[in-house]
N, C-alpha and C positions, 0 to 999 in steps of 0.2 A: 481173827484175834489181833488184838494192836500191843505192840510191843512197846514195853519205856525203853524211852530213851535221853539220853542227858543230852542239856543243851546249855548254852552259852549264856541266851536269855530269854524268856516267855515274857511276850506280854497277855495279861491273860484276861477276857469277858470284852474288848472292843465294837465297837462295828468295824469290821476291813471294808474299805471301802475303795475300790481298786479298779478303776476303770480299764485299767490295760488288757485286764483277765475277764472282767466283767463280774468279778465275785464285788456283791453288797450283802453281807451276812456276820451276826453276833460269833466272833468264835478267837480261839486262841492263838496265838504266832508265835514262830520259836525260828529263833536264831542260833549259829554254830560257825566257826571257823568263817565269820565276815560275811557269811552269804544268809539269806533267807532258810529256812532248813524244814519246817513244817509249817501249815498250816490249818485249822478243826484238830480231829480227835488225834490223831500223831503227838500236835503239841499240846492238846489239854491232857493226856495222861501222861507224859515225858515230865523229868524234874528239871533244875536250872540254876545254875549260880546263882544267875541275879532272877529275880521275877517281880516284876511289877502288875498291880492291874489297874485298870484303863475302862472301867465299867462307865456306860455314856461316854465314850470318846468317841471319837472318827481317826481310826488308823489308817493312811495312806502310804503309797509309796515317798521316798525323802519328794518333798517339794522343790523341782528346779523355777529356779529365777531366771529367765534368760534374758535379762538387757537389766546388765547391772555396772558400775563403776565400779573399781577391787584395785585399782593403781595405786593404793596409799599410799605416801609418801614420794611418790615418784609423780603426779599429777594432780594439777591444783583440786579435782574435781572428786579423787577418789574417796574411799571409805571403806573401813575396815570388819572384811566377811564376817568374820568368827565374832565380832561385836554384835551386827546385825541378828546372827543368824538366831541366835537364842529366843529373841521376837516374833521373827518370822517363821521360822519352821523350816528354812530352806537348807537341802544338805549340799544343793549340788550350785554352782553362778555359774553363771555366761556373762564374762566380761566384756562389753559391746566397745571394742575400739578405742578404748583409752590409750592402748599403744600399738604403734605402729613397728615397721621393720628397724626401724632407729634404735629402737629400747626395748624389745618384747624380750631379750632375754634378761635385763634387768626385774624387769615385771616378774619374770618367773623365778628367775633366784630369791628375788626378795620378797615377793609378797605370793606366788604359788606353791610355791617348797615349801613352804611354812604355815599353810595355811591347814586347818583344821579341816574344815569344807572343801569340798573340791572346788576348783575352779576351773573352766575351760573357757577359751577365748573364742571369740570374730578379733582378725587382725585387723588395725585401721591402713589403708593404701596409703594415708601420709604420711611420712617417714617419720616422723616424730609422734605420732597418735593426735590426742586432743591433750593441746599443749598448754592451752590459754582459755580455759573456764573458769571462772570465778564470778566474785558479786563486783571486784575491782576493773580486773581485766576479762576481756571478751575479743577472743579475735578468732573467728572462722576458720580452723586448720585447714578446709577444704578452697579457701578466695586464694589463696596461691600453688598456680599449677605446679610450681617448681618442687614441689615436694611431694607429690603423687608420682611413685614410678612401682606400675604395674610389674615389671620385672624383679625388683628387690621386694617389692609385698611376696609373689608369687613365689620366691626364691623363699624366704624363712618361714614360710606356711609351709613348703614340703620340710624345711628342717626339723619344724616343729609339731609335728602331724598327729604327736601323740592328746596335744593343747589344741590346736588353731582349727576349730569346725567351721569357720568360714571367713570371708572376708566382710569389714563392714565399712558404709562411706556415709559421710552427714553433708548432707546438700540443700539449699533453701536459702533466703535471704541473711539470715544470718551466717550459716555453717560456710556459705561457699560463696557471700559476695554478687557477682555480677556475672558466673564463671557459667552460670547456666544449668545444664545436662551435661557439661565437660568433665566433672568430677566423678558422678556416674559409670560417663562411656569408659575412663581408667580404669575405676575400679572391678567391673563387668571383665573386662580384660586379664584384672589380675583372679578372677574366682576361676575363668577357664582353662586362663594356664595352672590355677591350683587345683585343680577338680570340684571344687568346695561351690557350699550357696552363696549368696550374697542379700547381707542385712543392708536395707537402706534405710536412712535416716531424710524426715522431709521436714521443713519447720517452715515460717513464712515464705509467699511467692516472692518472685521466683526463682522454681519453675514450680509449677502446678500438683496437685498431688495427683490428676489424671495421666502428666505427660508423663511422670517416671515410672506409673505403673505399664502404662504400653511399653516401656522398657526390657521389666524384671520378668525374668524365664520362668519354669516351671521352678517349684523346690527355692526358691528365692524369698527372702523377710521386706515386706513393708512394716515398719517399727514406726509406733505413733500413731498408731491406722482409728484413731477415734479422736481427733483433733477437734478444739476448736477449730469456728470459722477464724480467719481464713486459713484453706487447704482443708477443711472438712469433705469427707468424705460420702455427705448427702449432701442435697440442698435445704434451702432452707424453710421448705416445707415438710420439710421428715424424707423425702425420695431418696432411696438409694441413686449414684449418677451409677449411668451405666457402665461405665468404663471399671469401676468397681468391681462390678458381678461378673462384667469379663473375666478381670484378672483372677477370681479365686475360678473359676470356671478353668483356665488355664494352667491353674496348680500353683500361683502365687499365694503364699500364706499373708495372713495379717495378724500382730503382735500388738498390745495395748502398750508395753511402754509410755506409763503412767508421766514421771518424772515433774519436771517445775513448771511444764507449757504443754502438755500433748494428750489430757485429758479433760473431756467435757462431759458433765452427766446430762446435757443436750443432745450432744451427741449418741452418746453411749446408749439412749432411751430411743431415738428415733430408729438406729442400727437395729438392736435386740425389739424393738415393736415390728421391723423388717422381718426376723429370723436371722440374721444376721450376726453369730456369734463370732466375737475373735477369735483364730486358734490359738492363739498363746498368749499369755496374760503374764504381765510381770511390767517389774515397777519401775525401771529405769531411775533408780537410786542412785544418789550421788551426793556431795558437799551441799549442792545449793539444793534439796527437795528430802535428805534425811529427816530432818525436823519438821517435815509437812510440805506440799500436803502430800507426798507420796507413802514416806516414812517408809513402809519397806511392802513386801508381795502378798502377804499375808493382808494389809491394809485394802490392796488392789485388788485381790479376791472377794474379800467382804463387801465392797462398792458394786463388784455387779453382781455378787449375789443378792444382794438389796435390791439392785435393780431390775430382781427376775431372773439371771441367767440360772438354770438347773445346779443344783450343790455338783451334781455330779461330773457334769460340763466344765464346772468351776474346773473340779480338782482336775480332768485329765487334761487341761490346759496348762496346767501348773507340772502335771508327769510326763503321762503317756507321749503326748504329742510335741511337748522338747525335746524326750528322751530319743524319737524319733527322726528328728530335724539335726540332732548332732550323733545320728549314726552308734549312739548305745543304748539296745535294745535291752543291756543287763538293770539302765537304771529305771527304766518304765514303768515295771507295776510289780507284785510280792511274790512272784510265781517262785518254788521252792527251785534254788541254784540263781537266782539274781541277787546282786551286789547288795546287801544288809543294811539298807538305807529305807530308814520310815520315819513320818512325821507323824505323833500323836496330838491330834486338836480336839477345843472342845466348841461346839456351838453354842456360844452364850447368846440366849435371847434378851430380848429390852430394848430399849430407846437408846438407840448409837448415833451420835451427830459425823458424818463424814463430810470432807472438802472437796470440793477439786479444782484445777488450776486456775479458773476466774474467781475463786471464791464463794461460788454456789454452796447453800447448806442440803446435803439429803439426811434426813432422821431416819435411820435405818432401824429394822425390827431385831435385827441379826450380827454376827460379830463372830469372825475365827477369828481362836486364842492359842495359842503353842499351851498342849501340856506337857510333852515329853518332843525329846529327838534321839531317833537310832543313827549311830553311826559307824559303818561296817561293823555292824550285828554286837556293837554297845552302846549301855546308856549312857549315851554325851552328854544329855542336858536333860534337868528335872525343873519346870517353873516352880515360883513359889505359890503358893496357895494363894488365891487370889483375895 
């Protein structure tokens, strides 16, 4: 016999679609006191302050972003969550290195405290974060040693342990100059004295996108891992380079971080014709790629969904497997007692034109669209009808 019971909020006739659990089935959800509280017949016979329904939707867990800018006002490059978020779906960001040990507790005061969305950080090893990103100025925080000190990273990452799931460093001809693999071997230094992974960031040679993978340990982020040439991650007949399959072989993840330069749907098509999915998908948003072509994660979901990856793989690349990599298993997927975060989407079919960084057009069939977002088991955000 099933008991009513009152809840906070039902959404009620979705698909949940929830990879963490492995539940894909039409059924009701019911929130209570922040946390997920039912899911089937519990919360289709239980009543509800709020109740919405969601018939043809796609209920998942909150959609994490993980390589996002969130430094607003404090860094040329940032942009503001709780704007985004309402587009994208996303409840939870991973601020990827905008700041470093110089400023990370201004970042938090002013732009984490107040933020609607959660945010959790990768710390940058340069004291100052990425200081000088714009369309005006460009200067590579990582081309001067003098400001990577693995001890002061490693020092306000255990301060801030409740934020900082790892450390991150941007290396490559622009990020770091002439500096090499130097930028790297610091940062590597500051993740083990903090216990944390470490996000690397690679952008033109050099140094190569093979030598820094022989680098990164197990548990470690290659971000940007579907680059144009050059620093692509095939050749240029579609072959996976071996050096690649080592590295997930050895437990090194790979992240799309989409952004202004690090997405190719040449790429991305020769990879996924491999079997080669990213584990984690997110758009490396910022000042210079909000307006296109990254726009926000939601956009970077839809792009390989078009290009074949499973809906399903989409989503647990955008959950399960962030939720994973920063050590909270509460935000992963809907199971009753996890933290009351859901994105409701709809899949609108049709003719979708999508970009990416060289300008390439793909005409896609498909398109996730935000129709609702839960936040600690309320409704934060309702789209308008489209």
């Amino acid at each position: 016999m099933i008991t009513m019971r009152s809840f906070d909020l039902v959404l009620r006739g979705g698909r949940i679609l929830d990879p963490g659990t492995g539940r894909d089935e039409i059924a009701d959800i019911a929130f209570s006191d922040g946390k997920v509280a039912a899911i089937g017949p519990d919360a289709a016979a239980g009543v509800a302050a709020v109740e919405r329904r969601v018939e043809g939707c796609i209920v998942t867990p909150g959609l994490i972003d993980f390589h996002a800018h969130l430094y607003w006002g404090g860094t040329s490059l940032g942009v503001d969550a709780d704007r985004i978020a309402p587009r994208s779906g996303t409840t939870t960001w991973v601020d990827a290195g905008s700041a470093g040990p110089g400023n990370f507790l201004g970042f938090r005061k002013h732009v984490i405290e107040r933020s609607h969305t959660r945010i959790l950080a990768f710390l940058h090893v340069s004291f100052a974060g990425i200081f000088a990103f714009s369309s005006e100025v460009m200067v590579g925080e990582s081309s001067d040693l003098r400001l990577l000190s693995p001890e002061a990273c490693a020092r306000v990452a255990r301060e801030h342990a409740d934020l900082i799931k790892g450390i991150k460093v941007r290396i490559g001809a622009v990020a770091s100059g002439t500096n090499g693999l130097a930028p790297l071997y610091l940062a590597l230094e500051a993740a083990d004295r903090a216990g944390l992974p470490l996000m690397c960031h690679i952008d033109r040679p050099p140094p190569r996108y093979v030598d820094v993978l022989a680098l990164l340990r197990p548990g470690d982020i290659l971000t940007h891992c579907f680059k144009p040439f050059p620093n692509a991650p095939c050749w240029s007949d579609g072959r996976i380079r071996e050096e690649v399959l080592k590295a997930r072989e050895r437990g090194v993840l790979f992240d799309i971080a989409h952004g202004k330069g690090s997405f190719a749907f040449s790429t991305a098509r020769a990879m996924l014709a491999a079997g080669f999915w990213p584990d984690v998908i997110s758009s490396d948003v910022h000042a210079l790629c909000v307006d296109g072509p990254a726009y926000d994660n939601l956009e970077t979901m839809s792009k390989l969904l078009c290009l074949g990856m499973p809906l399903a793989a989409v989503i647990r690349a955008a959950t399960a497997t962030p939720a994973r990599l920063l050590g909270r298993p509460d935000l992963a997927d809907l199971a009753p007692g996890s933290t009351g975060d859901a994105t409701v989407l709809r899949l609108v079919e049709g003719e979708h034109i999508f970009e990416d960084v060289l300008g390439e057009k793909l005409i896609g069939d498909r398109r996730l669209v935000v129709d609702s977002i839960v936040l600690g088991g309320r409704l934060w955000h309702v789209a308008e009808p489209a």
